[in-house]
C-alpha positions as CSV (number, residue, x, y, z in Angstrom):
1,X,-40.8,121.2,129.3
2,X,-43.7,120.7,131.2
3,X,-43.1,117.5,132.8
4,X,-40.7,115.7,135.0
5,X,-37.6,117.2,134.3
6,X,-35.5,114.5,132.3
7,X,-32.0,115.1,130.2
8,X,-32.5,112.1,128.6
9,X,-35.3,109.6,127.7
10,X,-34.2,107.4,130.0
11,X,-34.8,109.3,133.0
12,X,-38.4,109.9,135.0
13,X,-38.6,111.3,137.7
14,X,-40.0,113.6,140.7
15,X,-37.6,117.2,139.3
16,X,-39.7,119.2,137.3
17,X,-37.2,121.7,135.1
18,X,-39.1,124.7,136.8
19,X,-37.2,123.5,140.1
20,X,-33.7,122.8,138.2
21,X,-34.1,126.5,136.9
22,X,-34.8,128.2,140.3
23,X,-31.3,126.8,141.8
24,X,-29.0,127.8,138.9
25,X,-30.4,130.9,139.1
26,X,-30.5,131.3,142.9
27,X,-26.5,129.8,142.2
28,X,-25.7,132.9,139.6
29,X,-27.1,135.7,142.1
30,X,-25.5,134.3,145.1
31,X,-28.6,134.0,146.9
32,X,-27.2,132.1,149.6
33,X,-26.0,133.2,153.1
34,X,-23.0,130.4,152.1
35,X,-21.9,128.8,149.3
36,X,-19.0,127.8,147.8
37,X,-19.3,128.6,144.3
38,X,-15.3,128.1,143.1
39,X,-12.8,126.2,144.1
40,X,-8.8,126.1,142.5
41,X,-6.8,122.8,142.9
42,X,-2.9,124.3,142.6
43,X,-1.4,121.2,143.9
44,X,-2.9,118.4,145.8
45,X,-2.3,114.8,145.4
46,X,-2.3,114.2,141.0
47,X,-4.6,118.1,140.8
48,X,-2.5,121.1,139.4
49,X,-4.1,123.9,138.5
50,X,-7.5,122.7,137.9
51,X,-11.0,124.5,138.8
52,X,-14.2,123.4,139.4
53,X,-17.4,125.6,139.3
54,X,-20.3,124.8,141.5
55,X,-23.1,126.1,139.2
56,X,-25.5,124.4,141.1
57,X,-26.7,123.3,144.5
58,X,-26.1,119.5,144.0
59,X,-23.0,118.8,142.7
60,X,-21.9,114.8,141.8
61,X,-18.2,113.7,141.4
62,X,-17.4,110.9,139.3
63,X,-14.9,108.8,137.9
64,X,-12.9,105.8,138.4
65,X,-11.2,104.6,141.6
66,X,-8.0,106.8,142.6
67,X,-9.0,109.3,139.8
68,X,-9.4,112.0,142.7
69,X,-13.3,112.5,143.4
70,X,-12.4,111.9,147.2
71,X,-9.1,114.4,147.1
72,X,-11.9,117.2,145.0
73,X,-14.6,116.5,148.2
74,X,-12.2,116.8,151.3
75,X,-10.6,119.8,149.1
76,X,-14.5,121.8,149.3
77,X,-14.4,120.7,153.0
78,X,-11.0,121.7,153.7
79,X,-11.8,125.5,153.8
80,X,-14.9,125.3,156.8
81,X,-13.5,125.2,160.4
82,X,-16.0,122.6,161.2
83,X,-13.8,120.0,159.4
84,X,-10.5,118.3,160.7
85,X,-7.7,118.4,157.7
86,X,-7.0,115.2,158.8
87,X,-10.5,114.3,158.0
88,X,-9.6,113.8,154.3
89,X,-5.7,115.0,154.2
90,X,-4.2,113.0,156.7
91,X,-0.3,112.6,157.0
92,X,1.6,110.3,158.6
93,X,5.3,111.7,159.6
94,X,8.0,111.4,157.0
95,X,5.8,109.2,154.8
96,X,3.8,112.0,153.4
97,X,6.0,114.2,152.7
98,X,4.2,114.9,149.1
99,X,1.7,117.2,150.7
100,X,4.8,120.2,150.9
101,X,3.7,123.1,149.2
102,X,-0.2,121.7,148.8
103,X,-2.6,124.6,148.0
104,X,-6.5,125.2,147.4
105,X,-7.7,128.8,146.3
106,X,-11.4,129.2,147.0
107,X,-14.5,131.7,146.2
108,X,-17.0,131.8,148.4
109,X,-20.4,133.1,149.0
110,X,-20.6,134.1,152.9
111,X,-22.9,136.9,154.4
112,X,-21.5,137.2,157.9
113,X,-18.2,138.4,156.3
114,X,-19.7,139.8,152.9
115,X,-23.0,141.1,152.4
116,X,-22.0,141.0,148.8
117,X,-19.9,139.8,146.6
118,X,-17.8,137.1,147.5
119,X,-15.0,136.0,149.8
120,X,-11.7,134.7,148.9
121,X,-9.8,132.5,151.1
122,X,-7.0,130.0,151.0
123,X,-5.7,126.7,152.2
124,X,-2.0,125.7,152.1
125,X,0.1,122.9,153.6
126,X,3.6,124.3,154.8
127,X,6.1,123.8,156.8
128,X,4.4,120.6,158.3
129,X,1.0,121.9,158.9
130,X,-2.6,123.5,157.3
131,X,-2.5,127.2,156.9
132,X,-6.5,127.8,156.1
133,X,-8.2,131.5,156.3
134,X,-11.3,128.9,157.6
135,X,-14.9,130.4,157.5
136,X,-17.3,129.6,160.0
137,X,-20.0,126.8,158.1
138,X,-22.0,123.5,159.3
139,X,-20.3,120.8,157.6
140,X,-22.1,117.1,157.3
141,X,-19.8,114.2,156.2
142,X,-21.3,111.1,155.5
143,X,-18.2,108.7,154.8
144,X,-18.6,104.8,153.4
145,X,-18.8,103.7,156.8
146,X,-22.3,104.4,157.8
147,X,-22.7,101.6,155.4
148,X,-21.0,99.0,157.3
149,X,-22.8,96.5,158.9
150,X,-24.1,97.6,163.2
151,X,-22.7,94.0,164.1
152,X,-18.9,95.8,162.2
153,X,-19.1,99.3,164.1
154,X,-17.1,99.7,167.6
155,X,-19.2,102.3,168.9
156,X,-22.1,100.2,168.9
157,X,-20.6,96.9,170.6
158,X,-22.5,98.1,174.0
159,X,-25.8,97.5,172.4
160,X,-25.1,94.1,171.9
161,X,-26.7,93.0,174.6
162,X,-30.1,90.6,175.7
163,X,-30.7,93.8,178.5
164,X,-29.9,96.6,176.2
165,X,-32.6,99.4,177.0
166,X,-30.7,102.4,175.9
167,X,-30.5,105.7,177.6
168,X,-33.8,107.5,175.9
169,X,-35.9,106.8,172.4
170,X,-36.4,109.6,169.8
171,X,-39.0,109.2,167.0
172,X,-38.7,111.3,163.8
173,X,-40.3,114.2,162.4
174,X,-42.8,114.1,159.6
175,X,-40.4,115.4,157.9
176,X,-38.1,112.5,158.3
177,X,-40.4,110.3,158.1
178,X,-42.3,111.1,154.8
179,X,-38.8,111.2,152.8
180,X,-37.5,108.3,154.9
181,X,-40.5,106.4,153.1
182,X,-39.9,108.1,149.4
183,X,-36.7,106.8,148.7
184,X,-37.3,103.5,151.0
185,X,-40.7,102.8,149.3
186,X,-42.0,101.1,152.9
187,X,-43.8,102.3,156.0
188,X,-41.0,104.5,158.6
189,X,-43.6,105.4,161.4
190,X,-42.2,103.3,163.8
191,X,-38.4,103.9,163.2
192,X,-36.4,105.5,166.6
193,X,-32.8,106.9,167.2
194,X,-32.3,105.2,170.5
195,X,-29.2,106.8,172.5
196,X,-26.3,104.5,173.9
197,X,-24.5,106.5,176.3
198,X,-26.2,108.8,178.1
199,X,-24.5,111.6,176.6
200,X,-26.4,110.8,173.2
201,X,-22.9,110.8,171.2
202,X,-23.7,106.9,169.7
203,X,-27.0,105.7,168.6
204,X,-28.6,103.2,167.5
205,X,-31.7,102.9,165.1
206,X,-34.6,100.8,165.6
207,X,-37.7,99.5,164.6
208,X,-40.8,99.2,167.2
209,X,-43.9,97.4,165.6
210,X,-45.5,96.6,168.7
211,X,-45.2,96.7,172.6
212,X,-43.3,93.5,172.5
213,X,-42.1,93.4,169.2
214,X,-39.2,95.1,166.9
215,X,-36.2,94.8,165.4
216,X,-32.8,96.9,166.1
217,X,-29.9,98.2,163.9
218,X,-28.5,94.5,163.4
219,X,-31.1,93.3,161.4
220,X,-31.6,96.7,159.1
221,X,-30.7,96.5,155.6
222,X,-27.4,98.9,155.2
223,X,-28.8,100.7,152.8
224,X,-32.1,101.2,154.6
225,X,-29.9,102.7,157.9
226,X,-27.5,104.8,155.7
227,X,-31.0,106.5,154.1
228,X,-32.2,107.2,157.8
229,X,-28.7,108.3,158.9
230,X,-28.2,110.8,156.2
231,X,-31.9,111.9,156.4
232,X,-32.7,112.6,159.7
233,X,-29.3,114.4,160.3
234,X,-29.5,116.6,157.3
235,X,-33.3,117.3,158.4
236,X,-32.0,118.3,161.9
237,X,-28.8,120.9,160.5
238,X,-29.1,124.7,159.9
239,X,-29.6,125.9,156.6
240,X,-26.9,127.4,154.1
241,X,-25.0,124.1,155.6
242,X,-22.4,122.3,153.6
243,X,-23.2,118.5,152.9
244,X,-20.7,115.8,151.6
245,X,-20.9,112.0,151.0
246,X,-19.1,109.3,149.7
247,X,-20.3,106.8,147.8
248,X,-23.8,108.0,147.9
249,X,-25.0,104.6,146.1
250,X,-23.6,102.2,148.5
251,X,-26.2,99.4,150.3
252,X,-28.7,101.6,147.6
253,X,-31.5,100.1,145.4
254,X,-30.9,102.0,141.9
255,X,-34.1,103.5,142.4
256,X,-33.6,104.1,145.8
257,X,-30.2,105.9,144.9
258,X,-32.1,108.1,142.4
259,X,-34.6,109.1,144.7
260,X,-32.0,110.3,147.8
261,X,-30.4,112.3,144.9
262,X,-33.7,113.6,144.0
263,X,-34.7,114.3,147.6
264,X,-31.6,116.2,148.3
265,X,-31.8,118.9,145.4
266,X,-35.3,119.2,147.3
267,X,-33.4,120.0,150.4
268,X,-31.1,122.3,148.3
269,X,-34.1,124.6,147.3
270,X,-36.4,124.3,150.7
271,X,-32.8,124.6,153.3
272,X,-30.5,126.4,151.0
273,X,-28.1,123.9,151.6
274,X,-25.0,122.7,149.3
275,X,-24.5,118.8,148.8
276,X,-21.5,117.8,146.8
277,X,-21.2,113.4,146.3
278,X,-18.7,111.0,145.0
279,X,-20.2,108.2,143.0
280,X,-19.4,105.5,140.6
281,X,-23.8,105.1,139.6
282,X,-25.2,105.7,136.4
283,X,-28.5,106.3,138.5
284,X,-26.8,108.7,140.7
285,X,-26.3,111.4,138.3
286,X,-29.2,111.1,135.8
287,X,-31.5,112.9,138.6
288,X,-29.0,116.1,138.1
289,X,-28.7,118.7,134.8
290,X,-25.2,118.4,133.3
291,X,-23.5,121.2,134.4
292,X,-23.9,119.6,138.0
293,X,-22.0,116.8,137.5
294,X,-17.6,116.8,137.7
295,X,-15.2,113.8,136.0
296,X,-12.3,113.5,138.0
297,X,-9.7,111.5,136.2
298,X,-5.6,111.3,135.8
299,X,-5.4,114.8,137.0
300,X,-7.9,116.3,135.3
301,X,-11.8,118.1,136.0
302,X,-14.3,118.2,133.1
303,X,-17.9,119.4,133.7
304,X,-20.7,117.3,132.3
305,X,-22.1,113.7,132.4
306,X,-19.7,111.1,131.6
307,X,-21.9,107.6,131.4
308,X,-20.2,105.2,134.2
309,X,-19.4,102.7,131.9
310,X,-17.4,105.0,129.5
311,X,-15.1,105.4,132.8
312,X,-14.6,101.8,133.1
313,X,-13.8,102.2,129.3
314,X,-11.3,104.9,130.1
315,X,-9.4,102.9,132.8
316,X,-9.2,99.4,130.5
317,X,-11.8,97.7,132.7
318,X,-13.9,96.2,130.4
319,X,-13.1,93.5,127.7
320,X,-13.2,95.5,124.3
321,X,-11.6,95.3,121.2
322,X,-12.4,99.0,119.8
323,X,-14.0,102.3,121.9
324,X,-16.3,104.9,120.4
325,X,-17.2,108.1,121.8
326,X,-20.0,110.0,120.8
327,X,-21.7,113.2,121.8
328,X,-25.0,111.9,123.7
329,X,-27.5,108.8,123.7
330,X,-29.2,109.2,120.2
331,X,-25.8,109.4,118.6
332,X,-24.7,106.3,120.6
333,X,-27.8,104.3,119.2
334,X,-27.1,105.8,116.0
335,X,-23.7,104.4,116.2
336,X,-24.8,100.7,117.2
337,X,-27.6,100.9,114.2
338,X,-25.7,102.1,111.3
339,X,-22.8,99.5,112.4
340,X,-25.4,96.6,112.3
341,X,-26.3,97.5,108.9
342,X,-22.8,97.8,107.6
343,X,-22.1,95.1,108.7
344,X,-24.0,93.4,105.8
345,X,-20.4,94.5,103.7
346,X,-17.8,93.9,106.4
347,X,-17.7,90.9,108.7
348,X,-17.0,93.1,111.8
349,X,-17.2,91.9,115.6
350,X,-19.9,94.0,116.7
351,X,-19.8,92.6,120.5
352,X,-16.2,93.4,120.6
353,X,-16.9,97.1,120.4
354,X,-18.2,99.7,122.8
355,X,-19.8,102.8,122.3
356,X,-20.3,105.9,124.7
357,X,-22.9,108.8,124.7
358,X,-20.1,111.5,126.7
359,X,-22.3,114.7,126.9
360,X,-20.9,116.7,124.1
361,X,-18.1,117.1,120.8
362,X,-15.4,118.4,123.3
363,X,-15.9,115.7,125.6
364,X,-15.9,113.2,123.1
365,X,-12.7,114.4,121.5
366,X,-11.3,114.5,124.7
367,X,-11.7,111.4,125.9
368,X,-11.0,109.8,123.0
369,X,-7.4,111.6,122.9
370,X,-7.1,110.5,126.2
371,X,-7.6,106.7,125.3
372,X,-5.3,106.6,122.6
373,X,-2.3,108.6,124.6
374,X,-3.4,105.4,128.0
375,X,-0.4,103.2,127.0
376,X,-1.9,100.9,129.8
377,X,-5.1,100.2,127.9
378,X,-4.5,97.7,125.0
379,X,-7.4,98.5,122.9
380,X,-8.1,102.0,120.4
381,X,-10.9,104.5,120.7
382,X,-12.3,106.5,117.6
383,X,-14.5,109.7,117.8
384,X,-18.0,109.9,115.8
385,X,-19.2,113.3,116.0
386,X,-22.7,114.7,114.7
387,X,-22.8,116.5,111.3
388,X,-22.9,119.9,112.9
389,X,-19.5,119.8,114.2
390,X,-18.1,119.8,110.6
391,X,-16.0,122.8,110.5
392,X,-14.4,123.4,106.8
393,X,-11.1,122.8,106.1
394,X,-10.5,119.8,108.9
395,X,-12.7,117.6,108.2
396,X,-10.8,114.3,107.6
397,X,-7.2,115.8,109.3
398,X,-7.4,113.2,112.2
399,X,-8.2,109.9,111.3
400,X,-9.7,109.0,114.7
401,X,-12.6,111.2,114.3
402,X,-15.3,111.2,111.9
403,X,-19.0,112.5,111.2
404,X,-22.2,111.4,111.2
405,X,-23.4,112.6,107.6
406,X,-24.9,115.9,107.3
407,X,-24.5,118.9,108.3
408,X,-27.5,118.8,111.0
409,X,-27.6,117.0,114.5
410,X,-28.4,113.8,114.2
411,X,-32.2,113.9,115.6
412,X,-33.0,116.4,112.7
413,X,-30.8,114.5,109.9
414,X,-32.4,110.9,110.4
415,X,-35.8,112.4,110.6
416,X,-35.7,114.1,107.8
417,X,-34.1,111.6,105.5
418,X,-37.1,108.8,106.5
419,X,-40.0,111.8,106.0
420,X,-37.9,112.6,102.4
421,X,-38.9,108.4,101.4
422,X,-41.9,107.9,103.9
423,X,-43.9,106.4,101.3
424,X,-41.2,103.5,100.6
425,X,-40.0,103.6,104.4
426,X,-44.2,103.2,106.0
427,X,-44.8,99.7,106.0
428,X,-41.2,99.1,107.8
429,X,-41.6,102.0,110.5
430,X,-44.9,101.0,111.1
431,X,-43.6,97.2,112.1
432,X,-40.6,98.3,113.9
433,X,-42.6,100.6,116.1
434,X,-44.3,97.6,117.2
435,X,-47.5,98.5,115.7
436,X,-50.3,96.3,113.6
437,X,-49.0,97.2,109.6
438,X,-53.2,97.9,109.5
439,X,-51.6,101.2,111.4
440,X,-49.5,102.5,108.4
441,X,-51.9,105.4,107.5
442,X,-52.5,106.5,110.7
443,X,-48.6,106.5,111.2
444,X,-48.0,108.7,108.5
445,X,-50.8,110.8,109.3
446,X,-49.1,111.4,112.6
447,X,-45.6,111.5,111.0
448,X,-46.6,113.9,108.8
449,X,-48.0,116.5,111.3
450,X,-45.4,116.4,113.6
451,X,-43.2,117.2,110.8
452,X,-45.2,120.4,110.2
453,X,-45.5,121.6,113.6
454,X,-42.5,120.4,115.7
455,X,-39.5,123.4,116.2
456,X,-37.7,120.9,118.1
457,X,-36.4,117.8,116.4
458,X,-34.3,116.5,119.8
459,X,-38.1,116.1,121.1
460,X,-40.3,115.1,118.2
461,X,-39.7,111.3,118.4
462,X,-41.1,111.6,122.0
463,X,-44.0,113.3,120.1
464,X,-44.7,111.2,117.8
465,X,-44.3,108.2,120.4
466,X,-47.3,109.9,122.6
467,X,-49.1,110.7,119.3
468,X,-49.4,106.6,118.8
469,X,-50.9,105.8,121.9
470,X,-47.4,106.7,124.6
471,X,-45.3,104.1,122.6
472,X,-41.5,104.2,124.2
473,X,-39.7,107.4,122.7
474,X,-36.7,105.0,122.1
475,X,-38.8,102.6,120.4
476,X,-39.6,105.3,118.0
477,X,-36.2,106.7,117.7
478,X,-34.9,103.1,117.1
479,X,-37.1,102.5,114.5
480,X,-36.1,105.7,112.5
481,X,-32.5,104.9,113.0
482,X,-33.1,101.4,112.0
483,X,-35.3,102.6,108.3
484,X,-32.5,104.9,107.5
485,X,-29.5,102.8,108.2
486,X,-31.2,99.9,105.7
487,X,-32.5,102.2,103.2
488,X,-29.3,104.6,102.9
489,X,-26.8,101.9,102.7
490,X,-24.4,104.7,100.5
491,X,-24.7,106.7,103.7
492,X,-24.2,103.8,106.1
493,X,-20.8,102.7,103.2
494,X,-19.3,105.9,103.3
495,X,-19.5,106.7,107.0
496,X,-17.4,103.5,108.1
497,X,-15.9,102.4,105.2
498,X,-13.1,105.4,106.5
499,X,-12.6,103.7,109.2
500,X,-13.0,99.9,107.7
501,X,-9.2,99.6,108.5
502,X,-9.7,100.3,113.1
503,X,-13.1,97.7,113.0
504,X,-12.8,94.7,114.9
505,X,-13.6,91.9,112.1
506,X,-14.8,88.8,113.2
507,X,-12.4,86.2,111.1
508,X,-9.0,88.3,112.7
509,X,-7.6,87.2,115.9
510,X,-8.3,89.6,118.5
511,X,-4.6,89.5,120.1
């Protein structure tokens, strides 16, 4: 793929794959002075015997709150002497006494010890205390509080003051400043780290426009003083360094959250450094290839991207009268278009339902088991999977999952079955792409030769939508969706007429 890298259609952005491929592959040969590349959760807090793989630089933690993202990030700090247990594990006398017998196995990358291979250590909680084989590694932790207000934060009570001069002024690097300004969008030139004691342990940041005028700390945005913070700390530490923050979209701008993720797996290649992130944003993670993402939820760890919402689905925090869970984004508009249309036949409440793109058949499966076996959340889930997943002799055993038809993925399937009846299909393609019907031959024209000369049928919508002067690639994949859902009603019947029974209708009373 030759530009931006993008997993989906919906993301565009500065990653081209080129870069994404360099840092896997510097991950699998270990081309790091340190790394932690493995980590083994034997007991901690609701974790036993789970693992987590960092298979690449930038790694992001998800899932809902208390489902253990913070207990997986102060378990990869746990292991570096330059963190405080207590940082993230801390115990309180005979309150805690839970933590007995607590234990994190670890494989590590470190050149000082190893020069190669890898290292194993171990972290344990016994008799009262940490037992850790520590290695030596610069550790930043960027906690939710360098998102509270200056006006909220102790240390910085001095500076409130009319004579407040500060003990020296610091401007920033280019380096600073130019990705300062990237994710920020706005001028940061005139930024300063201005010292409060005059051992430099607190600062404050500031703004000088003029000789007479500026603004301080207090009047920043938080997000805009959180982007500085990280920034011009991580621009300042040694490379090979560890990285970890909570919450990395708090006080953020959606774009401004994708473009800190997108700056640090830029730090990652050009510093060597590791950044692992707890996050609850959609925009957070759709910078980052799947493998680099983690779902930490009722004890368990599953690699991949799990779409926010689908979390909030998980947990019962959304109003719903039915889940479904399907294997990526096409399938989940394929879902939502094949629904409208049966619902010409069956009177079914189509706003009471929620569907969810989860980044493959085992996730979908998964989570969907999952759902049912919650006894705390009061609606069901089913499982739509694409027609390559049929394996003979189960299809039909479990009446909470079912196929899309044919024995393709989806992308290939719909495609084909519009190209097999373009000639009836034209005139309403041609409308629901948003184009003139005067269009329709030049439509099929370019229909036609993508059909000849694609090898990829996940991409050839995006083709065809650059083809007819760069319409949206979801336009286009809507509209194919939308011509075979109408036109193959017998398709659309005997998909959910299955599962007629688990469909929300709108004339039944949802309690």
């Amino acid at each position: 793929m030759n530009s931006a890298y993008q997993e989906n259609a919906n993301y565009r952005g500065e990653l081209r794959k080129s870069e994404i491929d360099a840092l896997f592959d510097k991950v699998s040969k270990r081309s790091y002075g340190r790394y932690l590349s493995r980590m083994s959760l034997i007991r901690v807090r609701s974790f036993e015997n789970r693992e987590i793989s960092f298979d690449f630089p930038v790694t992001a933690l998800v899932g809902p709150n208390g489902g253990g993202k913070t207990t997986v990030l102060g378990a990869a700090a746990l292991i570096h002497g330059d963190v405080q247990p207590r940082r993230f594990f801390a115990k309180s006398g005979a309150y805690d006494t839970s933590m007995q017998n607590w234990r994190v196995e670890y494989e590590l990358v470190d050149r000082s010890i190893q020069k190669t291979g890898s290292v194993a250590r171990t972290a344990s909680y016994l008799r009262a205390k940490w037992n850790r084989d520590a290695v030596a590694r610069k550790v930043l932790v960027f906690g939710v509080t360098r998102t509270l207000p200056a006006s909220e934060r102790k240390e910085l009570t001095k500076c409130i003051s009319g004579s407040f001069e500060g003990y020296g002024e610091r401007t920033f690097g280019p380096e600073v400043v130019k990705a300062v300004e990237q994710i920020l969008g706005k001028e940061a030139e005139n930024y300063l780290r201005v010292a409060a004691d005059e051992g430099e342990k607190v600062a404050i940041y500031a703004a000088r426009l003029s000789a007479t005028k500026g603004y301080s700390e207090f009047h920043f945005g938080a997000g805009e003083a959180s982007v500085i913070r990280i920034v011009s700390q991580i621009e300042e530490v040694e490379e090979n360094s560890l990285i970890l923050i909570e919450e990395i979209e708090n006080g953020l701008h959606p774009v401004a959250t994708r473009r800190l993720v997108e700056y640090l797996v830029k730090v990652a290649a050009r510093k060597s450094c590791q950044v692992i992130f707890t996050t609850h944003s959609n925009d957070a993670i759709a910078p980052l290839p799947s493998k680099a993402v983690w779902v930490a939820y009722n004890g368990t760890l599953t690699q991949g991207k799990l779409d926010v919402r689908a979390l909030r689905t998980l947990t019962g925090h959304v109003e719903a009268r039915l889940a479904i869970f399907v294997e990526d984004a096409f399938a989940e508009e394929l879902a939502l278009s094949s629904l409208r249309a049966y619902k010409q036949s069956s009177p079914i409440d189509i706003p009471g339902i929620v569907i969810h793109g989860v980044g493959g058949a085992g996730q979908a499966t998964k989570l969907t088991k999952y759902h049912n076996d919650n006894p705390t959340i009061a609606f069901p889930a089913l499982c739509v999977l694409d027609g390559d997943q049929r394996l003979e002799g189960q299809e039909g055993q479990t009446p909470k999952e079912i196929y899309f038809p044919g024995t393709s993925d989806p992308e290939a399937y719909v495609f084909e079955k519009v190209v097999d009846r373009l000639d009836e299909l034209l005139g309403r393609l041609t409308v629901m792409m948003q184009l003139p019907p005067t269009e329709q031959q030049r439509v099929r024209s370019v229909v036609q030769n993508r059909a000849l000369t694609n090898d990829d049928r996940h991409i050839i919508y995006g083709q065809i939508g650059e083809d007819l002067d760069f319409t949206s690639e979801i336009v286009v994949q809507r509209a194919f969706m939308n011509s075979w859902a109408q036109y193959y009603e017998d398709e659309v019947q005997e998909l959910w007429s299955s599962v007629d029974s688990a469909l929300p209708k709108i004339d039944e009373d949802p309690k």
